[in-house]
ChimeraX commands (.cxc) that place a marker at each C-alpha (Angstrom):
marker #1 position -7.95,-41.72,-257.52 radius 0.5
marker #1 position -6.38,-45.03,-255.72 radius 0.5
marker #1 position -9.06,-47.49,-254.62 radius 0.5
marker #1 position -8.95,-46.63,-251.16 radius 0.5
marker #1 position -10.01,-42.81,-251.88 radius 0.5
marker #1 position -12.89,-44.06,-254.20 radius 0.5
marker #1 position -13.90,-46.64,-251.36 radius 0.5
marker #1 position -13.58,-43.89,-248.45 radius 0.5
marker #1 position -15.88,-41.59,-251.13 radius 0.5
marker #1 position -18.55,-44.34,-251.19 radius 0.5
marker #1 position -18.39,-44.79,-247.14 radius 0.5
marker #1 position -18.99,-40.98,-247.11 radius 0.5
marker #1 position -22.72,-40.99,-248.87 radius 0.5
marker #1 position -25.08,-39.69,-246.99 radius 0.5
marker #1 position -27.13,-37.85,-249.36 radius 0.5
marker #1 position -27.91,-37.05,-252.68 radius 0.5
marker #1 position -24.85,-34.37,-252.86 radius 0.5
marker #1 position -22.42,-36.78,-251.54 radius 0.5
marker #1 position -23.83,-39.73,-253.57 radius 0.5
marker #1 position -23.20,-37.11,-256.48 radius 0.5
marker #1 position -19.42,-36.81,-255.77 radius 0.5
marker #1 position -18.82,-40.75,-255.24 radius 0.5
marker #1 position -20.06,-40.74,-259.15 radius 0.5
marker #1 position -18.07,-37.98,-260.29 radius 0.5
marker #1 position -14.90,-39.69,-257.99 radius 0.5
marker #1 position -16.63,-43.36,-260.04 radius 0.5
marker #1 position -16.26,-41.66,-263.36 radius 0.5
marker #1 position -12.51,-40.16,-262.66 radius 0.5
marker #1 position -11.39,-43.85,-261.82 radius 0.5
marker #1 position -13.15,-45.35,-264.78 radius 0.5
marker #1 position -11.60,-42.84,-267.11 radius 0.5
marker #1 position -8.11,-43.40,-265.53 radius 0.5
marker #1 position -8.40,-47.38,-265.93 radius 0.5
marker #1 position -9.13,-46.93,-269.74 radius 0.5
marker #1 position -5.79,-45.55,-270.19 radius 0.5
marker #1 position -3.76,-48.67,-268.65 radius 0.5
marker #1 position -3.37,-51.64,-270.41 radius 0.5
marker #1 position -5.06,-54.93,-269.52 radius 0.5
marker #1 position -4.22,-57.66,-267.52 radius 0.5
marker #1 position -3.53,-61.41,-268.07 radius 0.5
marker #1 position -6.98,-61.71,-266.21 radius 0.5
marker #1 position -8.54,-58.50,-268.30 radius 0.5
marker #1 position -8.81,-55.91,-265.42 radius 0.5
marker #1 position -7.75,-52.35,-265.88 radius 0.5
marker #1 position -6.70,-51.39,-262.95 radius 0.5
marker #1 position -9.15,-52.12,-260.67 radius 0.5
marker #1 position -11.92,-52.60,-263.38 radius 0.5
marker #1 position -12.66,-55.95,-264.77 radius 0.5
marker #1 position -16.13,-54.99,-266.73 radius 0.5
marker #1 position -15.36,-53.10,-269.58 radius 0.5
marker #1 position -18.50,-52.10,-270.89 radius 0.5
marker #1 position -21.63,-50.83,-270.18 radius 0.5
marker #1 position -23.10,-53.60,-270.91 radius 0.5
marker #1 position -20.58,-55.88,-268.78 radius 0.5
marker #1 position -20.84,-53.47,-265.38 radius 0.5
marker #1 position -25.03,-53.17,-265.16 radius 0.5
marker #1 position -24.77,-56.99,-265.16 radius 0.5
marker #1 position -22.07,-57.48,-263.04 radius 0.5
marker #1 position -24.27,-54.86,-260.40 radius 0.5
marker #1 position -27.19,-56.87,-260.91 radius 0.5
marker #1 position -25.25,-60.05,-259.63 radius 0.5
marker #1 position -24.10,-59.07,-257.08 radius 0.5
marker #1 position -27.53,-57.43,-255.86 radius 0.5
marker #1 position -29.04,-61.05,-256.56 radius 0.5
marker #1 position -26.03,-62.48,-254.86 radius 0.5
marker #1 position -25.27,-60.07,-252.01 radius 0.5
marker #1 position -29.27,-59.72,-251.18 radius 0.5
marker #1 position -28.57,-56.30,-252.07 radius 0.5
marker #1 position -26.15,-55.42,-249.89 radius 0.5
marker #1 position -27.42,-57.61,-246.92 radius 0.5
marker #1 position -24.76,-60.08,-247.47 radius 0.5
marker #1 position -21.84,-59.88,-245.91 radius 0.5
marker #1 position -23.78,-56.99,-244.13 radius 0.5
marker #1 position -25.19,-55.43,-242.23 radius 0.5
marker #1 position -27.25,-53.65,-245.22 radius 0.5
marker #1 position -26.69,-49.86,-245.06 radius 0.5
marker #1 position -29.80,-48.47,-243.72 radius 0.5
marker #1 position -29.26,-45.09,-246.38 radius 0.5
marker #1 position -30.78,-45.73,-249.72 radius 0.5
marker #1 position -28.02,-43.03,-250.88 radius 0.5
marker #1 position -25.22,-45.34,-250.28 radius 0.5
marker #1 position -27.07,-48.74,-250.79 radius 0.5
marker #1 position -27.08,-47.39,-254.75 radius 0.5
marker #1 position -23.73,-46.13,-254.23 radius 0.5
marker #1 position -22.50,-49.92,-253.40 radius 0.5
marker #1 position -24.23,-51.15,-256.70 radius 0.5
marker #1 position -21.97,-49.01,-258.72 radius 0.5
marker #1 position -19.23,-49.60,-256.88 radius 0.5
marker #1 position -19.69,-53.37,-257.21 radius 0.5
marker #1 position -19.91,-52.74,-261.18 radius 0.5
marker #1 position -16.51,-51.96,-261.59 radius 0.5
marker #1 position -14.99,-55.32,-259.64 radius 0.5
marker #1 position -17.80,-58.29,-259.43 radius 0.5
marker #1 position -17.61,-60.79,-261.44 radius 0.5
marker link #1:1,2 radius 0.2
marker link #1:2,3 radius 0.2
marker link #1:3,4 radius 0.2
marker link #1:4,5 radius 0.2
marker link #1:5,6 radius 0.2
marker link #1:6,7 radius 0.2
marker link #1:7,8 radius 0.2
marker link #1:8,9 radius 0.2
marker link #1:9,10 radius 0.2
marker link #1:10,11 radius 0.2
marker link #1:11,12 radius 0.2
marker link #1:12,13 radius 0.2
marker link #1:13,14 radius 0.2
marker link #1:14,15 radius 0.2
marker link #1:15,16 radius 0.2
marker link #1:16,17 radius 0.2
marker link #1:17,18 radius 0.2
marker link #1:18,19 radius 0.2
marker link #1:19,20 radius 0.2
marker link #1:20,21 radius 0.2
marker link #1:21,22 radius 0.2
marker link #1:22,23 radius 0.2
marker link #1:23,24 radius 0.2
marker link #1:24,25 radius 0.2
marker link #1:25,26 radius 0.2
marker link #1:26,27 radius 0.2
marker link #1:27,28 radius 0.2
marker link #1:28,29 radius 0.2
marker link #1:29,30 radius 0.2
marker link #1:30,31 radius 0.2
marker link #1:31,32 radius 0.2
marker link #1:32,33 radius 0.2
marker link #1:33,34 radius 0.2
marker link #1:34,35 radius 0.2
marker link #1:35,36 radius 0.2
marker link #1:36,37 radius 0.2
marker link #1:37,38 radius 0.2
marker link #1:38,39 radius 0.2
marker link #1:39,40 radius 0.2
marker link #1:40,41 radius 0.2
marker link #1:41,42 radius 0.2
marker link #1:42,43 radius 0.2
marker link #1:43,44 radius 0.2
marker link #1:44,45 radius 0.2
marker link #1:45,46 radius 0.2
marker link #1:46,47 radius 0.2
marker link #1:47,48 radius 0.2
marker link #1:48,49 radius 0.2
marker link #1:49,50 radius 0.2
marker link #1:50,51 radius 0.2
marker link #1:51,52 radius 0.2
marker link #1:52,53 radius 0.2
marker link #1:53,54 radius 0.2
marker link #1:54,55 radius 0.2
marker link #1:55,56 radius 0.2
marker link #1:56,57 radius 0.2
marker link #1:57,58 radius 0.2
marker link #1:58,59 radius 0.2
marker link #1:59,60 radius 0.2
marker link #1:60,61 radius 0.2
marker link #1:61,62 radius 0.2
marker link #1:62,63 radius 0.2
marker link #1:63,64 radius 0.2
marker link #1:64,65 radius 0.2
marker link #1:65,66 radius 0.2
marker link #1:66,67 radius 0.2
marker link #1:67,68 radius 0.2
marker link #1:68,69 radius 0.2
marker link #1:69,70 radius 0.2
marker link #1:70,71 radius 0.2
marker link #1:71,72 radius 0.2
marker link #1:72,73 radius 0.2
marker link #1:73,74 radius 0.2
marker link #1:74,75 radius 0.2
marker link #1:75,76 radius 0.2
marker link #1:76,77 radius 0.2
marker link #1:77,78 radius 0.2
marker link #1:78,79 radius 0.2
marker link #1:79,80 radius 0.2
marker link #1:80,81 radius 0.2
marker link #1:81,82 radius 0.2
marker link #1:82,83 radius 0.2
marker link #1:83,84 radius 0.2
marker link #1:84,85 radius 0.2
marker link #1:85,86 radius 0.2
marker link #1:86,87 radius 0.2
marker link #1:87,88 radius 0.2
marker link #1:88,89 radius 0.2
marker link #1:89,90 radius 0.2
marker link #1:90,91 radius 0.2
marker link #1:91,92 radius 0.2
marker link #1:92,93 radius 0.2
marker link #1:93,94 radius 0.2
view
């Protein structure tokens, strides 16, 4: 799954069903990164946290630092996709 696909699947939650399939379409594009090799900078792909470890933190900065989602904003008014964003963020924020 490119990026754009994953971040069109993560516009798309509505609900709990379609919050479901942005994880499933999360998981694909983690599994896919672990097979490239890393960059200079330590990304795979589009992934620069590599472990568990490494992605709840890096969602939990950029909650603190985003206001959860209210900066650049506007905050999504659906919960569904407001938790949807804090995965997504995992995989990137540093």
């Amino acid at each position: 799954m490119t990026g754009d696909a994953l971040f069109k699947t993560l516009e798309a939650v509505t609900d709990e069903a379609s919050f479901i399939r942005f994880v499933e379409a999360l998981a694909v594009d983690r599994e896919a990164s672990d097979s490239l090799a890393p960059s200079a900078d330590g990304f795979r792909g589009e992934w620069a946290n590599q472990t568990i470890g490494q992605f709840l933190a890096a969602s939990s900065a950029w909650a603190t630092d985003s206001g959860f989602g209210q900066r650049p904003g506007p905050k999504p008014d659906n919960s569904w996709q407001l938790f949807a964003m804090f995965l997504y963020a995992g995989r990137g924020y540093e």
